[in-house]
C-alpha positions in Angstrom: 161.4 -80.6 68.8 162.6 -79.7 72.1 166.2 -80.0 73.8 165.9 -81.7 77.1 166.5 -78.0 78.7 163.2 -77.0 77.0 164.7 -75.1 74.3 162.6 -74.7 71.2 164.8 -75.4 68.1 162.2 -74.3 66.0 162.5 -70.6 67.7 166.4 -71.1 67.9 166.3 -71.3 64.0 164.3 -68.5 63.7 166.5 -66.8 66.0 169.3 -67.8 64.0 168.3 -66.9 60.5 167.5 -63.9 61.7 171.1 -63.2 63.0 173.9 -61.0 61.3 176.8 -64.2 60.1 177.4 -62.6 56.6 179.1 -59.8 58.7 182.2 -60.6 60.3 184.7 -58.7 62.4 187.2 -59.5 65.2 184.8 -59.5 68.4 185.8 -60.1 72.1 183.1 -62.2 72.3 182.9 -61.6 76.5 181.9 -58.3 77.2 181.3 -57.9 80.4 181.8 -55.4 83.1 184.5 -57.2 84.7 186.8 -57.2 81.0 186.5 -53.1 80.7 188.6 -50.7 82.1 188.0 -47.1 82.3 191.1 -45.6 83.1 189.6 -41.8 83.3 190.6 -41.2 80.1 189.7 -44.3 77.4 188.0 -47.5 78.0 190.6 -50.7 78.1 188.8 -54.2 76.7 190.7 -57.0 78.8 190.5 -60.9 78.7 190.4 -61.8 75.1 190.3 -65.5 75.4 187.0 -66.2 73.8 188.2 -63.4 70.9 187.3 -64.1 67.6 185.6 -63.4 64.3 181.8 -63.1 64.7 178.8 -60.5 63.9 179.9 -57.2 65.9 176.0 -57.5 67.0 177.3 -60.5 68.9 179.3 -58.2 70.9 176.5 -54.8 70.8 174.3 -57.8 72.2 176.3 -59.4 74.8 177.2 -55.0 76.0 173.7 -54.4 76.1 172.3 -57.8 77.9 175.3 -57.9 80.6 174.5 -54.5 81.4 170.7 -54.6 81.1 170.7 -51.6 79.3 167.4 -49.9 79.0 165.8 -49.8 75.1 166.5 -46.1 74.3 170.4 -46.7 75.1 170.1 -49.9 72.7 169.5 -47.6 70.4 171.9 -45.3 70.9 174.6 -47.6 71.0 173.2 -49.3 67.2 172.9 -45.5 66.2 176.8 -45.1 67.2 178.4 -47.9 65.9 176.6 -47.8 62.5 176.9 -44.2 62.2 173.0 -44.6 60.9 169.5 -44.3 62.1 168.5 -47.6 63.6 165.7 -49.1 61.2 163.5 -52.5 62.1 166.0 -55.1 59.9 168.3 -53.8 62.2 166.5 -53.8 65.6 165.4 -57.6 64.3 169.4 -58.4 64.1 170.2 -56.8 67.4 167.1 -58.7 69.1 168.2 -62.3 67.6 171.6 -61.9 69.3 170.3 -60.7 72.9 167.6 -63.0 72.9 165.6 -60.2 73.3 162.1 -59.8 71.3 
């Protein structure tokens, strides 16, 4: 089944049940360029109207899509935040919330 869009909700699903929900922490939900402020000494996160409680790879995702960050800095940025080496149930996470395969 398709939405009229041409969606494939079959690969949505998949997409979906491969997502991190069980994990939820207050997320801004919008990061783009536009909401962060670098101030020369510490970044700022601004416009928290779509803030909320989501998978933080929601927001890892939406950082490294909006700024079309190349695959080794994905990395680096999963290797930061989780304080871990980045293993393949991880990269499979990160991938279902950029859209990215």
């Amino acid at each position: 089944m398709r939405f009229k869009a041409g969606v494939d909700i079959a690969g949505f699903k998949a997409c979906l049940a491969d997502a991190d929900f069980p994990v939820r922490r207050l997320g801004h939900n919008d990061l783009l360029a536009a909401n962060i402020i670098d101030d020369g000494e510490r970044l700022w996160l601004i416009d928290w109207e779509y803030a909320g409680f989501n998978s933080a790879l929601f927001d890892l995702g939406g950082l490294a899509s909006n700024s079309e960050m190349p695959e080794v800095l994905r990395e680096e940025l999963l290797e930061a935040y989780f304080e871990r080496p980045v293993n393949d149930d991880l990269r499979r996470r990160f991938a279902a919330m950029t859209a990215h395969r």
